[in-house]
N, CA, C and O of each residue as an XYZ file, in Angstrom:
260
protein
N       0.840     -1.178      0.000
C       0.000      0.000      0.000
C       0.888      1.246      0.000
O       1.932      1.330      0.648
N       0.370      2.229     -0.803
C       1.603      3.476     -0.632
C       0.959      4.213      0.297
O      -0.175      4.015      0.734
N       2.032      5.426      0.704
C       1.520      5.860      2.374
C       0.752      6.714      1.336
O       0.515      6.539      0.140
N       0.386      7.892      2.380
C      -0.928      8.715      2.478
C      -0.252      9.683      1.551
O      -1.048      9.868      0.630
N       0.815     10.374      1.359
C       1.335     11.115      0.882
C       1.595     11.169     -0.744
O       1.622     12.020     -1.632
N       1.759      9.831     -0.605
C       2.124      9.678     -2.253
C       0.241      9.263     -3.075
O       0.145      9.292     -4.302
N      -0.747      8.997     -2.390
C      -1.820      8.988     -2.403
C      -2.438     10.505     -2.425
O      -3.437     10.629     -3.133
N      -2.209     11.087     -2.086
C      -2.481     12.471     -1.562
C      -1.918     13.490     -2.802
O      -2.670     14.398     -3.155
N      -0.313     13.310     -3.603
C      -0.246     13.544     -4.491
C      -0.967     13.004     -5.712
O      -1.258     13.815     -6.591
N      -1.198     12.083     -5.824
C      -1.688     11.693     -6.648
C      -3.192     11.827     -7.052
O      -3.508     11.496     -8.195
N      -4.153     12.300     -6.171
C      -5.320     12.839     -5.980
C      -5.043     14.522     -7.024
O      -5.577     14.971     -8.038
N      -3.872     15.049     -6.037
C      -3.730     16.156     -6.515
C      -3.532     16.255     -7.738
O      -3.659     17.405     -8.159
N      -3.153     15.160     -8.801
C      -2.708     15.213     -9.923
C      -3.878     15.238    -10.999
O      -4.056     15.772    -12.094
N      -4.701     14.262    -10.016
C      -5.921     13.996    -11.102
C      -6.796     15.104    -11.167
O      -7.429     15.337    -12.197
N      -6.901     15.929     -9.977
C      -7.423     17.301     -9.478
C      -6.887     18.307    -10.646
O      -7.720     19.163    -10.942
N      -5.586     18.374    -11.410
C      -5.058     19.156    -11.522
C      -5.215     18.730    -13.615
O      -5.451     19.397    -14.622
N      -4.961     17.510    -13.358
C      -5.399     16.799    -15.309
C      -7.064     17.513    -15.769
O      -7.403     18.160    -16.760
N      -8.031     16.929    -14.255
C      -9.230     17.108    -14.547
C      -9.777     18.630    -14.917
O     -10.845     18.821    -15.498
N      -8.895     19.661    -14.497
C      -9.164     21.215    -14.527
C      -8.601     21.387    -16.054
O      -9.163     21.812    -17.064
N      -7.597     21.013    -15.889
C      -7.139     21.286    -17.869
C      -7.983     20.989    -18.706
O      -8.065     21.742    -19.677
N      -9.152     19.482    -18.617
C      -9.745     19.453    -19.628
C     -11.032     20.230    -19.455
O     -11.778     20.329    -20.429
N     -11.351     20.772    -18.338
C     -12.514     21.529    -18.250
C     -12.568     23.263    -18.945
O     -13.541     23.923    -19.312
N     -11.143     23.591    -18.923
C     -11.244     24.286    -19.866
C     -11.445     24.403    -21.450
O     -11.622     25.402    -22.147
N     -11.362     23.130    -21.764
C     -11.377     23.231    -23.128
C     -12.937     22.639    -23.482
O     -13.573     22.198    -22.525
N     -13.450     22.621    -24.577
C     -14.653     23.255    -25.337
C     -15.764     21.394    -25.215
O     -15.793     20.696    -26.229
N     -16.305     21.048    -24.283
C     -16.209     19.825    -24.183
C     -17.699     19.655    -23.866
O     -17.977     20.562    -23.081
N     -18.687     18.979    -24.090
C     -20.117     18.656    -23.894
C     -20.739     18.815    -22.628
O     -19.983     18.262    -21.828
N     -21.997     19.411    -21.853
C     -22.090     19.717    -20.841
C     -22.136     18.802    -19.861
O     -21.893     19.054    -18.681
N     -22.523     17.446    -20.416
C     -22.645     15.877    -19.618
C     -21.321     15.428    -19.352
O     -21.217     14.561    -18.484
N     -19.610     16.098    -20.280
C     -18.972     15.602    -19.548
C     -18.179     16.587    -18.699
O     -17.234     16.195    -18.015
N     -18.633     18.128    -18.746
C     -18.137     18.928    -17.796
C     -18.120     18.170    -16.675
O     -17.142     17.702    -16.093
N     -19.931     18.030    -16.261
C     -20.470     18.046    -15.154
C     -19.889     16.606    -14.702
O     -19.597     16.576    -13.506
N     -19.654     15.361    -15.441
C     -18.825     14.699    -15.174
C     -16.897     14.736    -14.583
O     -16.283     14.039    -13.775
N     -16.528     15.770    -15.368
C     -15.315     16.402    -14.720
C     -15.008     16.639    -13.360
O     -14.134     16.251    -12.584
N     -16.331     17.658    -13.283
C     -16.555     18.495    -11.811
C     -16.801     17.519    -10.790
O     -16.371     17.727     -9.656
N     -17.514     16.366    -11.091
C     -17.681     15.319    -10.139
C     -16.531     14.877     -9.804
O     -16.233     14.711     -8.621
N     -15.590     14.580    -10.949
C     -14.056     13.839    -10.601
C     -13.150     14.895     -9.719
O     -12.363     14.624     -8.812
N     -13.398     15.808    -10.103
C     -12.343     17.187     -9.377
C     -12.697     17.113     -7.736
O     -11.842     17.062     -6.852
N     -13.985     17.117     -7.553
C     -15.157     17.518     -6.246
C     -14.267     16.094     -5.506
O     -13.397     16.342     -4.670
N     -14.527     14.843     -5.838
C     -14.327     13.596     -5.601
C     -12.471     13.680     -5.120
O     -11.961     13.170     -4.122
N     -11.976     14.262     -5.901
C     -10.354     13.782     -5.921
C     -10.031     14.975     -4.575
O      -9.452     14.633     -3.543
N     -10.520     16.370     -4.828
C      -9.982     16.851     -3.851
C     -10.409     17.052     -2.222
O      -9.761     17.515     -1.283
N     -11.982     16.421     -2.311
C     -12.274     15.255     -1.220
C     -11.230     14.591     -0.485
O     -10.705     14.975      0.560
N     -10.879     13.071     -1.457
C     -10.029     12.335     -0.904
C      -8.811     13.202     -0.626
O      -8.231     12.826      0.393
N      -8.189     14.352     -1.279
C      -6.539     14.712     -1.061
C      -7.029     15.324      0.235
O      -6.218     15.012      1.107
N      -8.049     16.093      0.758
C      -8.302     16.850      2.022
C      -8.249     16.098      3.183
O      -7.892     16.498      4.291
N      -8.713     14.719      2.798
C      -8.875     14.096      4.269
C      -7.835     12.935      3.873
O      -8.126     12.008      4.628
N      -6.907     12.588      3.165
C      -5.930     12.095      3.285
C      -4.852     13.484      3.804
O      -3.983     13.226      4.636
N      -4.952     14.655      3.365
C      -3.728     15.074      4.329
C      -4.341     15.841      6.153
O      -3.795     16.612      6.943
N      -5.463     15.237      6.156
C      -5.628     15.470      7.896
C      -5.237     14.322      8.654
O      -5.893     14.106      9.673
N      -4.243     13.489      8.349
C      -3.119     13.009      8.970
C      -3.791     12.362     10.408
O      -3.254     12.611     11.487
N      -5.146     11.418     10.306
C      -5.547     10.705     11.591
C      -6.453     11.922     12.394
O      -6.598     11.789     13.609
N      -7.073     13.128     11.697
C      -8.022     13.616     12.449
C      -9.527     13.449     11.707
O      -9.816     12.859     10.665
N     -10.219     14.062     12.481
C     -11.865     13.931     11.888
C     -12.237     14.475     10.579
O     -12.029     15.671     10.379
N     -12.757     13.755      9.668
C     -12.991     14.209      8.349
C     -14.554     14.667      8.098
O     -14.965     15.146      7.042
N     -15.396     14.408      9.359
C     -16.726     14.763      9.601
C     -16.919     15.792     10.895
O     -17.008     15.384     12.053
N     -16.962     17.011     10.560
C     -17.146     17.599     11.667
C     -18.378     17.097     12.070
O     -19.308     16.532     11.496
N     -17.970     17.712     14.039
C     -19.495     17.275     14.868
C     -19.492     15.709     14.883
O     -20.609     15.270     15.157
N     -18.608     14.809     14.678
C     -18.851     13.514     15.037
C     -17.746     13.634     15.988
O     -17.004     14.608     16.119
N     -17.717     12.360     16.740
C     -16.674     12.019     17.859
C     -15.573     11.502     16.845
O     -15.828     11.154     15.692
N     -14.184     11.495     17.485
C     -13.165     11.166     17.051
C     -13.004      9.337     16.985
O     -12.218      8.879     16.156
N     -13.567      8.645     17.641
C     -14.186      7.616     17.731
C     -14.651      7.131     16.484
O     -14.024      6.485     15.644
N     -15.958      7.563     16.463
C     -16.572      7.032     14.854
C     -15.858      7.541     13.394
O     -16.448      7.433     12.319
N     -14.672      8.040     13.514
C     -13.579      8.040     12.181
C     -12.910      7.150     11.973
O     -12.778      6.677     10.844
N     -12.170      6.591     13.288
C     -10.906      5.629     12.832
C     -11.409      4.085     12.772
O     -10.624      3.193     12.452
């Protein structure tokens, strides 16, 4: 398994592919498909770099890990 970091880049990457093609001239079904992948990737990079804290505010630290 690779650690969190190299996971975490790699989120960022797809975050960063997925914005390039949203600029360019592309059908509205697969914008909105884009935006899902972007929304989705920089999701996972946010709570892969909170490093063992709560990724749900207002829950106990308990029901995360």
């Amino acid at each position: 398994m690779l650690p969190s970091d190299k996971i975490d880049k790699a989120f960022k990457a797809i975050v960063e592919e997925a914005e390039k093609l949203t600029k360019k001239d592309l059908p509205n079904k697969v914008q909105k498909r884009l935006n899902k992948i972007i929304s989705i990737a920089k999701h996972q990079s946010d709570v892969r770099g909170l490093k063992g804290g709560c990724c749900h505010p207002g829950h106990g630290e308990k029901s995360c890990k």
